[in-house]
Residue frames as a rotation matrix with the C-alpha (Angstrom) as fourth column:
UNK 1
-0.967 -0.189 -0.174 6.64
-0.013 -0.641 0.768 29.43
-0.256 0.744 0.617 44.76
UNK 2
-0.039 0.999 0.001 3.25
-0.113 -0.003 -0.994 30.80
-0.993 -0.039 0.113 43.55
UNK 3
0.023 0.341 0.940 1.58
0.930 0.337 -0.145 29.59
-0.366 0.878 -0.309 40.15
UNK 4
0.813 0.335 0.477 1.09
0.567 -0.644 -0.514 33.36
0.135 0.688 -0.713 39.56
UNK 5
0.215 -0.848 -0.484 4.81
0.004 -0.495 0.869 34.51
-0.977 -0.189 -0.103 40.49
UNK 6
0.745 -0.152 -0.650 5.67
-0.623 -0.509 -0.594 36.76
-0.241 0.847 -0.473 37.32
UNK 7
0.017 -0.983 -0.184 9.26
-0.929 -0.084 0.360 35.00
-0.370 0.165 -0.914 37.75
UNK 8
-0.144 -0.021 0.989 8.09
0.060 0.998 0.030 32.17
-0.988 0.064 -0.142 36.37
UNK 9
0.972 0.094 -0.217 7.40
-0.167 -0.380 -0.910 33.96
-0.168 0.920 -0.353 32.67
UNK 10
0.448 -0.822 -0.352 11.37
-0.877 -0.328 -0.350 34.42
0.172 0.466 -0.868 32.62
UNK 11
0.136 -0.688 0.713 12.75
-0.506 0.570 0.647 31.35
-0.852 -0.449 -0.271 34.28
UNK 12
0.751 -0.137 -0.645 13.96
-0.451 0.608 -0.654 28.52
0.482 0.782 0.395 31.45
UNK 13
0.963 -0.230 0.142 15.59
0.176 0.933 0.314 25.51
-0.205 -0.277 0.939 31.33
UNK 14
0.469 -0.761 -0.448 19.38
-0.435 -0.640 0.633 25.80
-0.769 -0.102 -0.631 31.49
UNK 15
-0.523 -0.654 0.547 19.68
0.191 0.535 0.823 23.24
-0.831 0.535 -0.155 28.79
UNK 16
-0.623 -0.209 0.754 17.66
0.778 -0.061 0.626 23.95
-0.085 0.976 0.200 26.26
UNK 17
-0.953 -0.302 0.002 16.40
0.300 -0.949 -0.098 27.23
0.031 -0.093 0.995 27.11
UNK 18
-0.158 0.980 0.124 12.27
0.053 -0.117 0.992 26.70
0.986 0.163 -0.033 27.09
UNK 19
-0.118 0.612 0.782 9.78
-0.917 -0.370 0.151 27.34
0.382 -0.699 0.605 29.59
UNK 20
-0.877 -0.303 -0.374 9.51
-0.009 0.787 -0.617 25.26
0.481 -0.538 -0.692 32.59
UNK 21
0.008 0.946 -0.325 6.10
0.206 0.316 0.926 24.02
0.979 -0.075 -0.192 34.87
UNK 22
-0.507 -0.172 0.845 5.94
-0.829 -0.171 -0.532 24.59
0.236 -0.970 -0.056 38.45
UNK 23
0.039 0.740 -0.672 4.87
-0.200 0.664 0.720 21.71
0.979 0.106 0.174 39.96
UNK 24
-0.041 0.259 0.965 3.17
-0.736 -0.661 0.146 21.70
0.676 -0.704 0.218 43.44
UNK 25
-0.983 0.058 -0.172 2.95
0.153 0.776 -0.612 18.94
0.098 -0.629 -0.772 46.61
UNK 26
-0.691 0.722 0.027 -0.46
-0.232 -0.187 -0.954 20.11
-0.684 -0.666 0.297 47.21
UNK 27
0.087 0.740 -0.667 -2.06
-0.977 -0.068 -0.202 19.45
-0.195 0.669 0.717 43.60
UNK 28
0.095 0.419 0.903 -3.23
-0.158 0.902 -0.402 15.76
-0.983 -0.105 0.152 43.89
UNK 29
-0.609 -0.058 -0.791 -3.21
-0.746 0.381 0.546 13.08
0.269 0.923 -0.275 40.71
UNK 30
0.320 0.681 -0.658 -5.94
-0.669 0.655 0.352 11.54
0.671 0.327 0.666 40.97
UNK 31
0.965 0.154 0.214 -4.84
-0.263 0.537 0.802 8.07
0.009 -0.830 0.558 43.15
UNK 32
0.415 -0.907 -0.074 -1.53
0.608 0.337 -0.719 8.58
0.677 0.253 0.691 42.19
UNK 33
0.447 -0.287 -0.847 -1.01
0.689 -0.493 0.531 10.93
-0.570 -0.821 -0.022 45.35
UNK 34
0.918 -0.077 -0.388 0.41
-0.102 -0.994 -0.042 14.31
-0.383 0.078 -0.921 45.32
UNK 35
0.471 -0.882 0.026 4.26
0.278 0.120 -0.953 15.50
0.837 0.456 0.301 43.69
UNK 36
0.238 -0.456 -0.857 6.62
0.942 0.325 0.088 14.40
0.238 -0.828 0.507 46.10
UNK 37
-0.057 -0.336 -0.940 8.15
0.837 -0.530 0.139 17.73
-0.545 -0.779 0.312 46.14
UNK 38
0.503 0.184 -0.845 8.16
0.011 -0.978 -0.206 21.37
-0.864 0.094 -0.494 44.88
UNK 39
-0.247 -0.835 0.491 9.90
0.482 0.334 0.810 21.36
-0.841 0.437 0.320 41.62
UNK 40
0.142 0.050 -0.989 10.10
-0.916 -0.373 -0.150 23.09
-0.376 0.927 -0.007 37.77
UNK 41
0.040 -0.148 0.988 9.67
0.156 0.978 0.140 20.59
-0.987 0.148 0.062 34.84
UNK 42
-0.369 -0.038 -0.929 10.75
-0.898 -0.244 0.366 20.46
-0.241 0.969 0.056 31.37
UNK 43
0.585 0.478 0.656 8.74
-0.162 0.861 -0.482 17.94
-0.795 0.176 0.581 29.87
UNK 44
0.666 -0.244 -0.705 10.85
-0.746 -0.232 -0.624 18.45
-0.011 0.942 -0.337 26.70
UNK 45
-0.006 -0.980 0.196 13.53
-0.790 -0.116 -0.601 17.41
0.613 -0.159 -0.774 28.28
UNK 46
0.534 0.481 -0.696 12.04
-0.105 0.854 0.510 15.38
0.839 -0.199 0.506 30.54
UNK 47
-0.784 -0.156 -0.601 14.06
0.620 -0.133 -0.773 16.86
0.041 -0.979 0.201 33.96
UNK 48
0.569 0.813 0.127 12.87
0.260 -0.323 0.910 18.05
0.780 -0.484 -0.395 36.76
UNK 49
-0.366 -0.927 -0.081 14.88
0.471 -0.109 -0.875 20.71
0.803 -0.358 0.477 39.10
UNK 50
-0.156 0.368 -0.917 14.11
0.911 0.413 0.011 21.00
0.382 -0.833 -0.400 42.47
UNK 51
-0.102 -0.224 0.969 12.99
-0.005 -0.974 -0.226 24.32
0.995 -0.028 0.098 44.60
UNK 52
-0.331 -0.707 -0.626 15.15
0.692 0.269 -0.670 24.48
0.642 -0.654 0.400 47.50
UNK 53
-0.610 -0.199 -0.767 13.58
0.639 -0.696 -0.327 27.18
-0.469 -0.690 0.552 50.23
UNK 54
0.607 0.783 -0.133 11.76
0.427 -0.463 -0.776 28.75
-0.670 0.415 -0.616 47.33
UNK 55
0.244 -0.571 -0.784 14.70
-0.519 -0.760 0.391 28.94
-0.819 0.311 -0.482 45.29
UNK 56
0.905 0.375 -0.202 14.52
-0.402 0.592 -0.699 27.11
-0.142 0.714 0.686 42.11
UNK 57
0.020 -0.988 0.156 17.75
-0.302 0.143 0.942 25.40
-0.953 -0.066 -0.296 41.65
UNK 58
0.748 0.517 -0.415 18.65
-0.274 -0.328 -0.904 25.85
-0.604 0.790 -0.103 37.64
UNK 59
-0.560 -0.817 0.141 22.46
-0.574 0.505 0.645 24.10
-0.598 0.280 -0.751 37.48
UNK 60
-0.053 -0.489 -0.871 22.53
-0.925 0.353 -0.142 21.87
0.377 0.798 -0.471 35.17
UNK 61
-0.575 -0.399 -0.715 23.31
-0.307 0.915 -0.264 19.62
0.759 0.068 -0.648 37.03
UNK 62
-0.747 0.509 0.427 20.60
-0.388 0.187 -0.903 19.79
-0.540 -0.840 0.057 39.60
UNK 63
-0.233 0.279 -0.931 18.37
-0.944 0.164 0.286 18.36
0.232 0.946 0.225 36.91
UNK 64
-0.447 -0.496 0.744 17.16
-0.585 0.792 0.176 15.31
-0.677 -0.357 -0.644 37.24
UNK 65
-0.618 0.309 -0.723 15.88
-0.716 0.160 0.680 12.82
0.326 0.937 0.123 34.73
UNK 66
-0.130 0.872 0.472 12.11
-0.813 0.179 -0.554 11.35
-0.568 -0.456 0.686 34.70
UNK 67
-0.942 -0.334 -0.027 11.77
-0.227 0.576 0.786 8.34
-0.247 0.746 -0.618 34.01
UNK 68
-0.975 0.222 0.028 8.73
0.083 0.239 0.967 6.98
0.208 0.945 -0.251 31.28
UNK 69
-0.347 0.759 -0.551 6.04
0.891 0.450 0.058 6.37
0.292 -0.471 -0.832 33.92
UNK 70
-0.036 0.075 -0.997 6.82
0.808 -0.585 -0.073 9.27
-0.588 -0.808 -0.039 35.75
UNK 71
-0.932 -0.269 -0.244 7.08
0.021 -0.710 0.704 11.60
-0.363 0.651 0.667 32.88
UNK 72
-0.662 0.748 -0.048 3.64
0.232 0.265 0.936 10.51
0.713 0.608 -0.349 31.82
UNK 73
0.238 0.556 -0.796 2.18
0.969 -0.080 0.234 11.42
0.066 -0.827 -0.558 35.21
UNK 74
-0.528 -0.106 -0.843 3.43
0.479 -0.856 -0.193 14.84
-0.701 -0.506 0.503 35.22
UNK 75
-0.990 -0.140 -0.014 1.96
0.102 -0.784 0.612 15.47
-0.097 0.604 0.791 31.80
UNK 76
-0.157 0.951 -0.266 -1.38
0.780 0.285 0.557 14.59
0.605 -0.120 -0.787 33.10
UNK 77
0.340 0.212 -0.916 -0.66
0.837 -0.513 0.192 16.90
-0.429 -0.832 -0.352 35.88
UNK 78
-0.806 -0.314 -0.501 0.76
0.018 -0.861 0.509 20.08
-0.591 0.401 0.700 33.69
UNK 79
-0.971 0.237 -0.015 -1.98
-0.025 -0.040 0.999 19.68
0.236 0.971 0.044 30.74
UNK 80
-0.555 0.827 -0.086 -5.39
-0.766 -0.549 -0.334 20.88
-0.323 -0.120 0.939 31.38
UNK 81
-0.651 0.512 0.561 -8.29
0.462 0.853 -0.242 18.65
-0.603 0.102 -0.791 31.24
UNK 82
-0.963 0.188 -0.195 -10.53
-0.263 -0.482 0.836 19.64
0.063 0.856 0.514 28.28
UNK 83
-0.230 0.856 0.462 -14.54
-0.429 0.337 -0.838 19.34
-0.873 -0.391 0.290 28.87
């Protein structure tokens, strides 16, 4: 999936209906290596649902929950670095 695919504007979380992150394998963290895999993230929420083929998978139950560490690494990697 591309950062500028429109179809991200519409997608949302199936639980609590907000906007969701794309996160990429190719965008690096610093020495924490890259995200393991293609995926949408609700920090809110704190899941993260996987994209299968390029198909976001949005069940409920495909969800998965991040845990404290890892939730703190992605919001380094969603949130802009400010000069």
């Amino acid at each position: 999936m591309n950062p500028d695919d429109p179809l991200l504007k519409i997608l949302a979380c199936p639980l609590d209906k907000g906007p969701l992150h794309l996160l990429s394998p190719t965008e690096p963290l610093g020495a924490t290596g890259p995200v393991p895999a293609e995926a949408l993230y609700n920090p809110r929420l704190r899941r993260r649902y996987p994209i299968v083929d390029g198909v976001p998978q949005l069940l409920p139950s495909s969800g998965e929950q991040v845990p404290d560490d890892e939730h703190e690494r992605l919001l380094k990697l969603i949130s802009p670095i400010s000069p």
